[in-house]
C-alpha positions in Angstrom: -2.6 -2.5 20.9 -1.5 -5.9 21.5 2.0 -6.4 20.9 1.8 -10.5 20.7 -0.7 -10.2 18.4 1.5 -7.7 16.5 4.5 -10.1 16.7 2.6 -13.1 15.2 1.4 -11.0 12.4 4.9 -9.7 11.7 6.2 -13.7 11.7 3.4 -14.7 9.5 4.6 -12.1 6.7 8.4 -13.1 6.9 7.8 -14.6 3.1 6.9 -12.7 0.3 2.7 -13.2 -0.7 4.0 -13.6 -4.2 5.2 -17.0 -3.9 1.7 -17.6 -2.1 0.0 -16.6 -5.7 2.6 -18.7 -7.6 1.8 -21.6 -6.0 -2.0 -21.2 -6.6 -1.2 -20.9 -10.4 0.8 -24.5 -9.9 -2.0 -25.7 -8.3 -3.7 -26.4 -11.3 -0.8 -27.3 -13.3 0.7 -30.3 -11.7 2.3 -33.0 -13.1 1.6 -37.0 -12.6 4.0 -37.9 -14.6 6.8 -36.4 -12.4 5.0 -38.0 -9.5 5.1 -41.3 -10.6 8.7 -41.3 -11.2 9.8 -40.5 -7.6 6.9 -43.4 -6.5 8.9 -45.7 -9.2 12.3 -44.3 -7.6 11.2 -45.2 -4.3 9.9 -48.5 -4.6 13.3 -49.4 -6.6 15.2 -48.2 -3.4 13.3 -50.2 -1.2 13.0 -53.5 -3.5 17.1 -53.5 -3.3 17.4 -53.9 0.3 15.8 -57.8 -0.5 18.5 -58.2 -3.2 21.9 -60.4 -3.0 24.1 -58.7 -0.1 26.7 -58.0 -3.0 24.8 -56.9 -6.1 22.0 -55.5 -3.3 24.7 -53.1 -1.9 25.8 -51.3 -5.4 21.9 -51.6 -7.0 21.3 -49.9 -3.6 23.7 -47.0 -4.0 23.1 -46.5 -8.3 19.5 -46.0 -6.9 20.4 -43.4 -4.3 22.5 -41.1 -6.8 20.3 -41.8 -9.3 17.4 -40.1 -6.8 19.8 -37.9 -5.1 19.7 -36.6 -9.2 16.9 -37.0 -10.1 15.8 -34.9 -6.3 18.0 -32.2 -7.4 16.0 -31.7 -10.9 12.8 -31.8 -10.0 13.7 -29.6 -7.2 14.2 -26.6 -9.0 10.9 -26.8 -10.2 9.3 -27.1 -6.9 11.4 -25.0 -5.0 9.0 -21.7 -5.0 6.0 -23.9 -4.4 7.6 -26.0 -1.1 8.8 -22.2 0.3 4.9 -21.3 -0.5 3.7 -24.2 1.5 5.9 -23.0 4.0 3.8 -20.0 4.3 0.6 -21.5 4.4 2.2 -23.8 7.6 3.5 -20.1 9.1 -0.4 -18.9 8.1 -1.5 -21.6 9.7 0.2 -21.8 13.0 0.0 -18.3 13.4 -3.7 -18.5 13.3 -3.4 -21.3 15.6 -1.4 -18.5 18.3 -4.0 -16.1 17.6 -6.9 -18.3 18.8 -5.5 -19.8 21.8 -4.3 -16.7 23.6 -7.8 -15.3 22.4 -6.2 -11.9 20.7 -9.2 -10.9 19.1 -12.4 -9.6 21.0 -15.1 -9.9 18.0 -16.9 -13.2 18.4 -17.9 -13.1 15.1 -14.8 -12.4 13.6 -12.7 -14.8 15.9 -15.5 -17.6 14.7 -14.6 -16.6 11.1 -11.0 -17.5 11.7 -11.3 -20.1 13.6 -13.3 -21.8 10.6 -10.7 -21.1 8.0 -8.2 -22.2 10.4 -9.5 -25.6 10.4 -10.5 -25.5 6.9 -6.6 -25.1 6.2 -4.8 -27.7 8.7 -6.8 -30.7 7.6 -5.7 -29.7 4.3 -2.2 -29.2 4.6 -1.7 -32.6 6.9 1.8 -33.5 8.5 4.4 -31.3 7.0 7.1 -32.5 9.4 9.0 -33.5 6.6 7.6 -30.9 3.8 10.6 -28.1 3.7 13.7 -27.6 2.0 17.0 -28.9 3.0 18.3 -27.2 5.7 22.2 -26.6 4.6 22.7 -24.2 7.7 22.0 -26.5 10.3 24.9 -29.2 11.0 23.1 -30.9 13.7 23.0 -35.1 13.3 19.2 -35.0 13.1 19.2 -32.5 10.7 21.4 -33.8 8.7 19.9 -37.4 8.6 16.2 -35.7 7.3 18.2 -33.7 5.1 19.5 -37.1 3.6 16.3 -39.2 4.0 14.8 -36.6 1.8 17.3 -36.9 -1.2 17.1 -40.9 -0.9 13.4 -41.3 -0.8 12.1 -37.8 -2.1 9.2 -38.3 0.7 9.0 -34.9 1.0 8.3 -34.5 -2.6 6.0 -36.9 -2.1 3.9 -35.3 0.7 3.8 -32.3 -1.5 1.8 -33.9 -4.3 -0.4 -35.3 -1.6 -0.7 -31.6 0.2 -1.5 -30.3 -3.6 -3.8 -33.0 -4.5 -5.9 -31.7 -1.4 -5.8 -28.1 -2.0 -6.2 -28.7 -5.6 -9.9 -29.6 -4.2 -10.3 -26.8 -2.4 -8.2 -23.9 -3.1 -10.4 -21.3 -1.9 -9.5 -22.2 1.8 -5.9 -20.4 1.8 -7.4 -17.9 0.1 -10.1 -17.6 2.7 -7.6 -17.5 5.9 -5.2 -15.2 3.7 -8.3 -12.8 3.3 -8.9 -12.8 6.8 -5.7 -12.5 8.4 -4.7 -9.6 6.0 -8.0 -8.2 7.7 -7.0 -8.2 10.7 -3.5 -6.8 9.5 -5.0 -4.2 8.5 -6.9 -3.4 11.7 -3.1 -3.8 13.4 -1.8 -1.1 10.7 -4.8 1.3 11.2 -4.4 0.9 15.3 -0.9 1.3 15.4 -1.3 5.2 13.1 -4.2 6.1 15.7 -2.0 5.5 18.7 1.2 7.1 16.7 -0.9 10.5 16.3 -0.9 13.1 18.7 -5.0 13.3 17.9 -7.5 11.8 15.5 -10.7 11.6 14.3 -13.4 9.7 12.1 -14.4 11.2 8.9 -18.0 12.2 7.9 -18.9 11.5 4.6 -21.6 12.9 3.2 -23.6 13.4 -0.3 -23.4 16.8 -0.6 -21.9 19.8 1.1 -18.3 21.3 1.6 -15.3 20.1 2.3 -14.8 20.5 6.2 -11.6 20.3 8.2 -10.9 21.3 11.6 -7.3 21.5 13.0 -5.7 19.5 10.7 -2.0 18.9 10.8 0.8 16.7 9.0 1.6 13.4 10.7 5.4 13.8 9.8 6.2 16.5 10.9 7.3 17.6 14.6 5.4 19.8 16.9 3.0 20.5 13.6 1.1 23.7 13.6 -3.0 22.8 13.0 -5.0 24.5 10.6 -9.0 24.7 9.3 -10.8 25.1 6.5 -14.1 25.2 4.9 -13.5 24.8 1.2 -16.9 26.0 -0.2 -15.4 25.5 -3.7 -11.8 26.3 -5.3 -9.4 27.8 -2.8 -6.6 29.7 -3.8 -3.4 30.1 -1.3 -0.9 32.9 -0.9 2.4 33.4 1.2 6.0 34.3 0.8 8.0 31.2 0.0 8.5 28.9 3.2 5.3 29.8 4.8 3.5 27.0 4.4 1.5 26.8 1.4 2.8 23.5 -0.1 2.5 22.3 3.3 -0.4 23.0 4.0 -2.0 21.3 0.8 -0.1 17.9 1.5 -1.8 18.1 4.7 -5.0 18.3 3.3 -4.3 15.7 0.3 -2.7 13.6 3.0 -6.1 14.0 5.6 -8.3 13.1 2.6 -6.7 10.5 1.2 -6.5 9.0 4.6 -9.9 9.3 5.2 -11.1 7.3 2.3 -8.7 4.6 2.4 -7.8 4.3 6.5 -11.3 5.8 7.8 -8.5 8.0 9.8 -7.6 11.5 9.8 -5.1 14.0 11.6 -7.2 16.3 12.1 -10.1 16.9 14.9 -13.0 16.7 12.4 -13.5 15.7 9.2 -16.4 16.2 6.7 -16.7 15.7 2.7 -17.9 14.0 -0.1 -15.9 10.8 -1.6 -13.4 12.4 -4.2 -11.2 11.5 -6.8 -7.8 12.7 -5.5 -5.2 14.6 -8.2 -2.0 16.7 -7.8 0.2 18.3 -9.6 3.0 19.1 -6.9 6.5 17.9 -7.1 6.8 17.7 -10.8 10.3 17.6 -12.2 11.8 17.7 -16.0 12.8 14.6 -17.8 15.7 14.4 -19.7 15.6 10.8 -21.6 12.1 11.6 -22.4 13.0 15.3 -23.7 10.0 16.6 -21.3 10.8 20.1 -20.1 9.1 21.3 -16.5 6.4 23.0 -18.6 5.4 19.8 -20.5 5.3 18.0 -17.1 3.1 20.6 -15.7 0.8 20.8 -19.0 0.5 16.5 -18.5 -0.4 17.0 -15.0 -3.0 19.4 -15.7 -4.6 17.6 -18.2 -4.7 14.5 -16.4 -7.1 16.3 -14.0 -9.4 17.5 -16.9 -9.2 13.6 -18.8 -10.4 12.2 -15.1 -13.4 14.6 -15.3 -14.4 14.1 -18.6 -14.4 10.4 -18.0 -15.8 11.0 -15.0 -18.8 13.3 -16.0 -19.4 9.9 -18.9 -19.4 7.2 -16.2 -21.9 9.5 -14.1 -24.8 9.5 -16.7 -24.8 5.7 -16.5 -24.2 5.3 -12.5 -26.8 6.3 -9.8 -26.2 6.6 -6.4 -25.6 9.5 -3.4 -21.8 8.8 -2.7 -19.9 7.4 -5.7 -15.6 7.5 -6.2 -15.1 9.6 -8.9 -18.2 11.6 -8.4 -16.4 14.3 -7.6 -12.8 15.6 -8.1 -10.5 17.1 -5.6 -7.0 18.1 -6.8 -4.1 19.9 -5.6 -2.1 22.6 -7.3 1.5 23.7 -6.2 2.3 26.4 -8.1 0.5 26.6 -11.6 2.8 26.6 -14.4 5.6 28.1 -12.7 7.3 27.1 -15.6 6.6 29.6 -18.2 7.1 33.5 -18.1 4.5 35.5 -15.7 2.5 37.3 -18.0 1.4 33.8 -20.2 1.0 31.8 -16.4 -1.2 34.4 -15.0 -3.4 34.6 -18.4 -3.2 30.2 -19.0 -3.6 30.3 -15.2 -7.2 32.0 -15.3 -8.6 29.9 -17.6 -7.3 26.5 -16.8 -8.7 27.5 -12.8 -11.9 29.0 -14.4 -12.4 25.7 -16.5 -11.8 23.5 -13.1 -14.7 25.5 -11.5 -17.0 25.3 -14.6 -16.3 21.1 -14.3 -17.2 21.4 -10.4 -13.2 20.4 -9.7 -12.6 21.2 -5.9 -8.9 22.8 -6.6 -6.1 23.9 -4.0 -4.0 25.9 -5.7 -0.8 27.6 -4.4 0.3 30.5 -5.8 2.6 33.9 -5.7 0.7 35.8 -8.3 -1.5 38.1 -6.3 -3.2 38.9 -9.4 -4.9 36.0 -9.7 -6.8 36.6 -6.7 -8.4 39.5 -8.3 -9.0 37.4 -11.4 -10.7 34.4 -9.7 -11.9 36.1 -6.6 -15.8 35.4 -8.0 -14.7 31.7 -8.1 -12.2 30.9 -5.7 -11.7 31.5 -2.0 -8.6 33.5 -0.5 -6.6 32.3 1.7 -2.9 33.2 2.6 -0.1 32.6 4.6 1.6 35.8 7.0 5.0 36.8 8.1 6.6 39.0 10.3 10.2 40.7 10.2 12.0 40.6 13.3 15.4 42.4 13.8 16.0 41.5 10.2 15.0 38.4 10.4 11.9 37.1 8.8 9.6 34.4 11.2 6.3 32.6 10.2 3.5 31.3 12.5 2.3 29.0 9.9 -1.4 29.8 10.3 -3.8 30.0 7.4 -5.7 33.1 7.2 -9.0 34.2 5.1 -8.3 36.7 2.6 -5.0 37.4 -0.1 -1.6 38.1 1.3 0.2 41.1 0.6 3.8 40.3 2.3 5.3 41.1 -0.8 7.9 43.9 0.4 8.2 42.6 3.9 9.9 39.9 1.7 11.9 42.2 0.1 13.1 43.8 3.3 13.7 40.5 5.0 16.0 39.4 1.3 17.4 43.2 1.8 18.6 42.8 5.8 20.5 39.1 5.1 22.8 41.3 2.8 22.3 38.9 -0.3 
């Protein structure tokens, strides 16, 4: 990774992109009314330095306040637009860096910038003088420009020039905005690959299972891999704390990196393009008067609304790999808010139903018996634990099958003397 190219890309995004879309908006919007004024304001100005030495001298300085005013006005209106131009000149000599110490190794793509680079600086001109008073620097010169500016509003002036131009041809910022955040992108997606300990390149396929080999959680130290083959709905077991809702961020996280990075912590990756849910993390909410169960209910149903609108848009679509084709959703917990005889009977059915609609569902749960329920439909899998002079230690590795660590739990509660 090149760190000067990563320092010119950092400079480049000092200012927020939203003034960048304001100032497209005011584009079209400007006024030539207000631009004749400050012409009309600086012709006046000059016209009095041929006046009578007396009445010259005071026409001379009502004409300065009155455009030191006037300047002051029509600032505020301009302000967010001049800081935007700013941008386009940091866009633009950033660019500028970029192609003379030849940072980017595609010929193609280095061609492509190059082109929108020059597309942008004979648009934007001189803009020496086209930037905002600069109160925090005391310097003589400084001061002078900052002055100059008031008086004659020329930078005003070079504005409605600098717009007038893009006005013409506003897809060229646009353009060089496109490309850079491009290759930002490639800087963001470099930077993660060298950051993980390992990596790899997903596989996407049409059909098949969902395939992971050694997959791990970027966040968090000296993380323990795991595998699966998910030939359908899994179903996870484990005392508390051995890993379950663990390990189904790490698979979210893997997938979800896969489709939007083309990068996964993992040594292998292999699936379809899904349609990522969850219902993990869900919390009660008070100014709403939503209880946990509500939330978890929502949740759910969110998950069923996707496929139903899902299973519409798929009789109208063709195609081998769509988004949306497919579901794959994660479950911490189901409806651990309700009492355990009405979760493990409204558990069944809502984890039957997800099967029925093709869902790929992770779900984490304590209630063994649902691994006798759903064992046609779901595969087993389960965390272990050992008890060790009283205390209880995990090796947080996935294992095929249900768990039954149900009284080593017990014991381990039993020896802490709680």
């Amino acid at each position: 990774m090149d760190e000067k190219l990563v320092m010119i890309m950092t400079a480049i995004c000092a200012l927020t992109i939203c003034l960048v879309l304001s100032v497209i908006v005011q584009w079209r919007r400007s006024e030539k009314v207000r631009r004749r004024m400050r012409y009309y304001a600086l012709i006046v100005s000059i016209g009095c330095l041929f006046v009578n030495l007396e009445t010259g001298i005071s026409i001379l300085v009502i004409c300065m306040m009155v455009n030191i005013g006037l300047y002051f006005y029509g600032r505020k209106s301009l302000e967010g637009a001049m800081q935007a131009l700013q941008y386009f000149l940091r866009l633009q000599t950033g660019a500028e860096k970029i192609l003379k110490k030849k940072l980017i190794p595609d010929a193609d793509y280095e061609q492509r910038l190059r082109e929108n680079y020059i597309r942008l600086k004979r648009k934007l001109g001189n803009m020496t003088l086209l930037r905002p008073p600069n109160w925090d620097d005391q310097s003589p010169a400084e001061m002078l420009l900052d002055y100059l500016r008031m008086i004659t509003h020329i930078d005003d002036i070079l504005f409605y020039r600098c717009m007038r131009r893009l006005s013409k041809d506003i897809d060229v910022v646009e353009n060089l905005i496109t490309t850079m955040g491009l290759l930002e992108s490639i800087l963001v997606i470099g930077s993660l690959r060298i950051a993980l300990p390992y990596y790899c390149i997903p596989e996407f396929k049409s059909g098949g299972n969902l395939e992971i080999e050694d997959a791990y959680h970027p966040l968090i130290p000296n993380p323990v891999p795991n595998s699966i083959q998910a030939e359908g709905g899994v179903l996870v077991t484990g005392s508390n704390a051995s890993g379950k809702s663990t390990f189904l961020k790490t698979i979210a996280l893997n997938s979800i990196l896969a489709q939007a990075l083309h990068t996964c912590a993992a040594k292998s990756y292999s699936g379809k393009w899904y349609t990522i849910l969850s219902s993990m993390a869900l919390r009660d909410n008070l100014y709403c008067g939503e209880s946990y169960y509500i939330a978890e209910i929502k949740a759910l149903k969110r998950v069923l609304d996707t496929s139903q609108v899902i299973d519409a848009d798929s009789n109208e679509k063709e195609g081998p790999i769509k988004s949306g084709e497919n579901i794959l959703c994660f479950i911490d917990e189901v409806l651990r808010g309700t009492n355990t005889v009405e979760r493990i009977a409204a558990s069944t059915q809502i984890l039957k139903t997800f099967r029925k609609k093709q869902i790929i569902c992770f779900a984490a749960t304590h209630d063994i018996e649902l691994t006798y329920l759903l064992e046609n439909v779901y595969q087993n899998y389960h965390f272990q634990e050992k008890v060790v002079d009283g205390e209880i230690q995990f090796d947080y590795r996935i294992y095929k099958g249900r768990s039954n660590s149900k009284n080593k739990c017990n014991s381990a509660v039993g020896n802490t003397g709680i």
